[in-house]
Each structure stands twice: as C-alpha cells, then as structure tokens.
C-alpha positions as CSV (number, residue, x, y, z in Angstrom):
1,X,0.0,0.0,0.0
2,X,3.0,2.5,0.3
3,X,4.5,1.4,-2.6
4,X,1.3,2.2,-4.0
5,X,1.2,5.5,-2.5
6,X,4.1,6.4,-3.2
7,X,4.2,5.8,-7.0
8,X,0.7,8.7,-7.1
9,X,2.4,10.8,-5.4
10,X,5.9,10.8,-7.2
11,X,3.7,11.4,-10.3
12,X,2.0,14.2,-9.4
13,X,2.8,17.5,-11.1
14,X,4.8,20.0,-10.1
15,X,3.2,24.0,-10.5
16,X,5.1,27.0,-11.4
17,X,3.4,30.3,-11.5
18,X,4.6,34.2,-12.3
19,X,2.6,37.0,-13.2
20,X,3.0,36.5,-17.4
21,X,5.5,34.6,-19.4
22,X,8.9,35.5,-17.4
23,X,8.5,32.1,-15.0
24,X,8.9,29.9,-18.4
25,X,12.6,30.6,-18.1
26,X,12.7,28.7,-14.6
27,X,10.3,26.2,-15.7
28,X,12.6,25.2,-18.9
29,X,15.6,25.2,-16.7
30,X,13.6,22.9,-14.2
31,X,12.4,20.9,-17.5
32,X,16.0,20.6,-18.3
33,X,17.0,19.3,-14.9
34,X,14.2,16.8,-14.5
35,X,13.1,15.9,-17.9
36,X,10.6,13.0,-16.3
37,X,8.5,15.1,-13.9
38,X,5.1,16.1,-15.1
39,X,5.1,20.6,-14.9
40,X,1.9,22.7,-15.0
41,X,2.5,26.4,-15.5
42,X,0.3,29.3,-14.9
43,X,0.7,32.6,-16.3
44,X,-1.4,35.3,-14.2
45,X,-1.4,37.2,-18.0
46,X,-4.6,39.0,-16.8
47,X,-3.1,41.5,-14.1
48,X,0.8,41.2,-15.1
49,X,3.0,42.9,-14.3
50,X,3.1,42.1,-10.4
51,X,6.2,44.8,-10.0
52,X,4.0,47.6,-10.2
53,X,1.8,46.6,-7.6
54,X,1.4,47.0,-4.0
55,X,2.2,44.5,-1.7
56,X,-0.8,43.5,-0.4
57,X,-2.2,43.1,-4.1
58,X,1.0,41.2,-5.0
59,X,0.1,38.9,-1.6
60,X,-3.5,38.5,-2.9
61,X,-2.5,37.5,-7.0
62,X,0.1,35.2,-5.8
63,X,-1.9,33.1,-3.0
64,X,-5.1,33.2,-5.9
65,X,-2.8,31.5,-8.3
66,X,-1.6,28.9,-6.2
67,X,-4.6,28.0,-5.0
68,X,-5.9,27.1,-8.7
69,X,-2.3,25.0,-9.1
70,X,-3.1,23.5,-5.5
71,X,-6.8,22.4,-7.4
72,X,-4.2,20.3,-10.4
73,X,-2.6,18.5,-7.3
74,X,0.7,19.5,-7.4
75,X,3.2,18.0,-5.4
76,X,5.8,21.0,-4.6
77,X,5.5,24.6,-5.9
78,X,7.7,26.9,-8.0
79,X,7.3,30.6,-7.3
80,X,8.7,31.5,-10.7
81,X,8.6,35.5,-10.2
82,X,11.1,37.3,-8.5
83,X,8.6,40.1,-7.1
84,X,5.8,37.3,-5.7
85,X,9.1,35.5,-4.0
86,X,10.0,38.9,-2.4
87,X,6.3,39.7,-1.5
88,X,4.4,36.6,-0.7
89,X,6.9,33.9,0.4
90,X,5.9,33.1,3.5
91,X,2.1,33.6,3.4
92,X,2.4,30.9,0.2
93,X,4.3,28.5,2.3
94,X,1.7,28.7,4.6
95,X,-1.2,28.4,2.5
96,X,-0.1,25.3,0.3
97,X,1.0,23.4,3.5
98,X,2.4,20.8,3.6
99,X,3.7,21.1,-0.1
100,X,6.9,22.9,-0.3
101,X,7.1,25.9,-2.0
102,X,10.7,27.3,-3.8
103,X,11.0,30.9,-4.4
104,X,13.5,32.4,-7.0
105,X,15.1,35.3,-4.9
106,X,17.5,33.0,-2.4
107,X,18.6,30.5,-5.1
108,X,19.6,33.4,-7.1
109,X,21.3,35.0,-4.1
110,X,23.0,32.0,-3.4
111,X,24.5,32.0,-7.4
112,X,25.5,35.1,-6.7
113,X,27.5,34.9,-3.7
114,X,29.4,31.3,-4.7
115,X,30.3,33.5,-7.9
116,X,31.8,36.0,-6.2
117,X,32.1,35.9,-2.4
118,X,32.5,39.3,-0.9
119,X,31.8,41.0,-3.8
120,X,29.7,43.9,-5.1
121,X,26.3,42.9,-6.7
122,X,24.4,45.0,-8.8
123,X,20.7,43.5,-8.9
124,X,18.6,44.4,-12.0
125,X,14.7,43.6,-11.0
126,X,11.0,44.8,-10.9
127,X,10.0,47.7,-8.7
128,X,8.4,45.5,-5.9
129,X,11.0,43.8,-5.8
130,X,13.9,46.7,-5.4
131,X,11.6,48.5,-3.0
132,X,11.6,45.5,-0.5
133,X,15.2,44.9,-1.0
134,X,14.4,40.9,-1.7
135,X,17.8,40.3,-2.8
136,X,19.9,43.1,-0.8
137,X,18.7,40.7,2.4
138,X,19.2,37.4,0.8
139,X,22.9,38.0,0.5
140,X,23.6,39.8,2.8
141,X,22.3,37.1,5.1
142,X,24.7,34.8,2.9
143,X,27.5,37.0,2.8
144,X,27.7,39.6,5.3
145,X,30.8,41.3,3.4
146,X,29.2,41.6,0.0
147,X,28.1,45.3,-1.4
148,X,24.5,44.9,-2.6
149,X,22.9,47.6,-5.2
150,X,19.5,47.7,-6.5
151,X,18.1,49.2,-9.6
152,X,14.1,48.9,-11.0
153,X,14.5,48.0,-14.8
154,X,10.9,48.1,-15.7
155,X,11.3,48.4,-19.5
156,X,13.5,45.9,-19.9
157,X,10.5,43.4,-18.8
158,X,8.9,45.3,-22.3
159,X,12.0,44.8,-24.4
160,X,12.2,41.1,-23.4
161,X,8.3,40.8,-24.1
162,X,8.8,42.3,-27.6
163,X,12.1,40.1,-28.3
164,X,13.7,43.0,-28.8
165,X,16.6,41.6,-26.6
166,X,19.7,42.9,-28.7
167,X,19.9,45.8,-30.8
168,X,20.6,49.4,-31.0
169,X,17.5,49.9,-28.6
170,X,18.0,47.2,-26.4
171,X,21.8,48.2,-26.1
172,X,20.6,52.2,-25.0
173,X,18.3,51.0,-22.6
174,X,20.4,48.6,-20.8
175,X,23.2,50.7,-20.8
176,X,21.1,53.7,-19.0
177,X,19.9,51.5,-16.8
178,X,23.8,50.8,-15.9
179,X,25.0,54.2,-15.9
180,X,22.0,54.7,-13.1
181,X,24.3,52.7,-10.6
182,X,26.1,55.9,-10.1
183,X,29.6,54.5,-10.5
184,X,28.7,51.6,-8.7
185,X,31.3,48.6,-10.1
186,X,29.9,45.5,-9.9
187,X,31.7,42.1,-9.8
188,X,28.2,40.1,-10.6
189,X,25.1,41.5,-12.1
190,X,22.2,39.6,-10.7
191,X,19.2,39.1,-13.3
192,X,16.0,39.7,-10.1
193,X,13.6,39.2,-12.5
194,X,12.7,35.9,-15.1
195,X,12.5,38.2,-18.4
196,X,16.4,39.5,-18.4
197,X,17.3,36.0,-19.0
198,X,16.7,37.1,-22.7
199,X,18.8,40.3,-22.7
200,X,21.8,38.2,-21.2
201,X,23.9,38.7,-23.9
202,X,23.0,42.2,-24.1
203,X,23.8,43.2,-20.8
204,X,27.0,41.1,-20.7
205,X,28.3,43.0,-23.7
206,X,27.2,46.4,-21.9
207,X,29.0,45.1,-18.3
208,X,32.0,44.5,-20.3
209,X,34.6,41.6,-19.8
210,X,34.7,40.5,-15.5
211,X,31.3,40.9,-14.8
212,X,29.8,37.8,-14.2
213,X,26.0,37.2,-14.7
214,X,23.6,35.3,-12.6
215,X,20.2,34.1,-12.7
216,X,18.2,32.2,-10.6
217,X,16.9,29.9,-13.1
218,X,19.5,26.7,-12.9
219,X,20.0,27.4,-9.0
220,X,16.2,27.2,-8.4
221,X,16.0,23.6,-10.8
222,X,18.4,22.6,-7.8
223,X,16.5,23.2,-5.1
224,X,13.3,21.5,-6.7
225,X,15.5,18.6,-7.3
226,X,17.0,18.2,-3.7
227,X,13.5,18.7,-2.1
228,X,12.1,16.5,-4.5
229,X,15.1,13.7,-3.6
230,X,14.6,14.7,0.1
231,X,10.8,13.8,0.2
232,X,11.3,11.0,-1.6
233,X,8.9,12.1,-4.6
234,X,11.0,12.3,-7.7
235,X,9.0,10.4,-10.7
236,X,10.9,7.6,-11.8
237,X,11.3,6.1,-15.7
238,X,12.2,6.8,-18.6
239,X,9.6,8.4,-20.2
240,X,9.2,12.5,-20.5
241,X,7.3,14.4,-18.3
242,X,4.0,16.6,-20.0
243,X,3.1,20.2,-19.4
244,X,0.3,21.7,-19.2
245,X,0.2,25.9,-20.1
246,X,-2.7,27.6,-18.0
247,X,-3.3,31.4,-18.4
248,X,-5.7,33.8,-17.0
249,X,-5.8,36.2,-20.6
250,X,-4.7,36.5,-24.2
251,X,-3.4,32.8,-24.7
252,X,-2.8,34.1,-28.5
253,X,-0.3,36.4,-26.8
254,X,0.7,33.9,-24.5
255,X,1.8,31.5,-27.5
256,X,3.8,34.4,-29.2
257,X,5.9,35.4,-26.3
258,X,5.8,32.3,-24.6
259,X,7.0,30.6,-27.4
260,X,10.7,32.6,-27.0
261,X,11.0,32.1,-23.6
262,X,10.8,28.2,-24.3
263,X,12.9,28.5,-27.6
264,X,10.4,27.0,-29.7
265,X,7.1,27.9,-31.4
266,X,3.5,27.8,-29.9
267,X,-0.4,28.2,-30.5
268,X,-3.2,29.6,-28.5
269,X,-4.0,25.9,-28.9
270,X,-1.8,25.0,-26.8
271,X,-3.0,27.4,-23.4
272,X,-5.5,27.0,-21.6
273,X,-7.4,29.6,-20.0
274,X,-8.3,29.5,-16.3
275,X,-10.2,32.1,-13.7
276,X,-8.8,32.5,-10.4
C-alpha cells in the first residue's frame, strides 16, 4: 500500500506560476534538470505585471494563483517571479502546506554569492522587488561582506516581451539603466527578475569583460531537485514528463511570447485559459 502510495504521489505535477511569461525561463531550466517530472504552468497574463503593484495586491495574486495549481494537485510549488518570491513567500508556504514551495530570490542569491564571495552585486529587477530589498537581504544574510545595489529595470520586462533583446535599442536601454548605478562597479550582475534571462547577452556586452551574470533559473532547478530527492517524490522512468500551459488572458499572446521564452514555437492551442 505504500509502494502504492508512493508511486501517485511521485507522479503528481509540479506547478510553477509568475505574473506572465517570465516564470517559463525557470520552468525550462527545471524541465531541463528533471526531464521525467510532469510541470503545469500558470501565467497570471490578466493582471501582469506584479512589479507595479502593491504589496498587499501582490500577496492577494500570488496566493489566488496557487490555490488554482493547488486544485491540479501538485506536489511542490515553484514561485517563478522574483517580485511574488519577495512579497508573498511566506504567506504561500503557509497556504499550500504541507507542499513545499521554492521561491526564485534566495537561489539566485545563493548563485550570486558562490560566484563571487565578498563582492559587489548590482541586482537588475521589478520595482516591488527593489523596494523591499528581496535580494539586498538574501545575500547579505549569505555573505555579510558583500556590497548589494538595486536598480528597478521596468522596460526591460517590455524589451524582453517584444524580443527585442539585442539591438541598438536594447543596447541604450540597458546601458542607461547601468549608468543609473552611479559608478557603482559590480563584480556580478544579478538578473532579479525571469524576463532578463533574454537580454543576457545584451547586458554582458554592456557590463563588459569581469562581470559575471547570474540568474536564478538553474540554481532554483536545484532546489526542486534536492526537495524532491529529500521527500522521496521524484517520478521515476524513462519516459518525459507533459506540461500543461494555464493562463488567465490573451493565450494568442501567450503563444507568441511564450513561445521565446521556451525556444520554440507555440499556439493559442496550446493554453488554456483558467479564472482564479
């Protein structure tokens, strides 16, 4: 009966959420990783961005969208948006209890400080997440000797959305969003928010040569793995895991920039549409 037990729950999904698209770059990193487990992912495409928001509406969104990936019967739970990991962390942790639920902000912070221990971090992120100073805290509580700086980079959540992630354009933006540190020379640029995976190449160019560049993505496909090993629960095999694609509006949009965070094409056909 254990055995049993234990073979429905290892095959149970896992969710990952964010406020729009940007969570798809944590949820291919965590497909990647784990290519047997079974992933649902909902896109809250309806009242994106979250950044702009206040906390307490940030609080509400996030614990309204995993209670619709709690209704799939998930087995652990990715908070795939930096600003909901910053905001709502601890209320979704005790909401979805006793599932575990992974936030994006410390695995990123950890990345950043085994990169460069005692170094100066320049974090690029959403608004919400700058004002709360999610990552400032996270290494600092890692690395007390690390220099932390924090800049809001709303548009390039736009420019990423667009795919206009290199470019004359691209390159002015990113580079006034630099010059905004103030002289502030940072060892590692930490990307605080899923969408500036896709201007990577961009920003290194702008950083210049000894700048190293971290997101959370890989670090967070970690965690899920060790907490899945730790519980016991990882889905055994050898045959790939599905996905399922849930949205709350525009899954024609959806598709479109979906489809580049993923690196490959997709169809309205292939979201569905969900209330929360």
């Amino acid at each position: 009966m254990r055995s049993m037990t234990a073979n429905v729950q290892n095959d149970l999904p896992i969710g990952v959420f964010d406020s729009g698209v940007g969570g798809l770059t944590v949820l291919d990193a965590i497909r990647q990783a784990l290519p047997h487990e079974h992933l649902v992912y909902l896109g809250d495409t309806a009242r994106l961005p979250y950044g702009t928001k206040s906390p307490a509406s940030i609080e509400r969104y996030a614990t309204q969208a995993a209670a619709k990936l709690g209704e799939q019967g998930i087995k652990l739970l990715v908070v795939a948006c930096n600003t909901a990991s910053a905001v709502a962390l601890n209320a979704l942790r005790e909401q979805m209890a006793p599932v575990p639920v992974i936030g994006v902000v410390e695995p990123g912070a950890t990345a950043a400080v085994a990169a460069n221990t005692g170094g100066k971090h320049l974090v690029l992120a959403t608004e919400a997440t700058v004002r709360l100073g999610a990552y400032r805290k996270a290494v600092e509580a890692l690395d007390p000797a690390a220099e932390v700086r924090e800049e809001a980079c709303e548009m390039l959540v736009a420019l990423a959305e667009e795919g206009w992630s290199d470019g004359e354009i691209a390159t002015a933006i990113v580079r006034r969003y630099l010059d905004e540190a103030n002289g502030f020379a940072p060892d590692t640029i930490i990307l605080g928010c899923t969408h500036f995976p896709l201007l990577r190449d961009t920003i290194a160019e702008v950083a210049g040569a000894g700048v190293t560049l971290v997101d959370s993505a890989s670090t967070t496909a970690a965690v899920v793995r060790a907490t899945l090993e730790a519980n016991g629960v990882l889905r055994s095999g050898s045959t790939s895991g599905s996905l399922r694609l849930l949205a709350t509006d525009g899954a024609t949009r959806f598709a479109r920039v979906g489809g580049r965070f993923l690196g490959h094409s997709l169809t309205y056909q292939d979201v569905e549409l969900v209330d929360l």
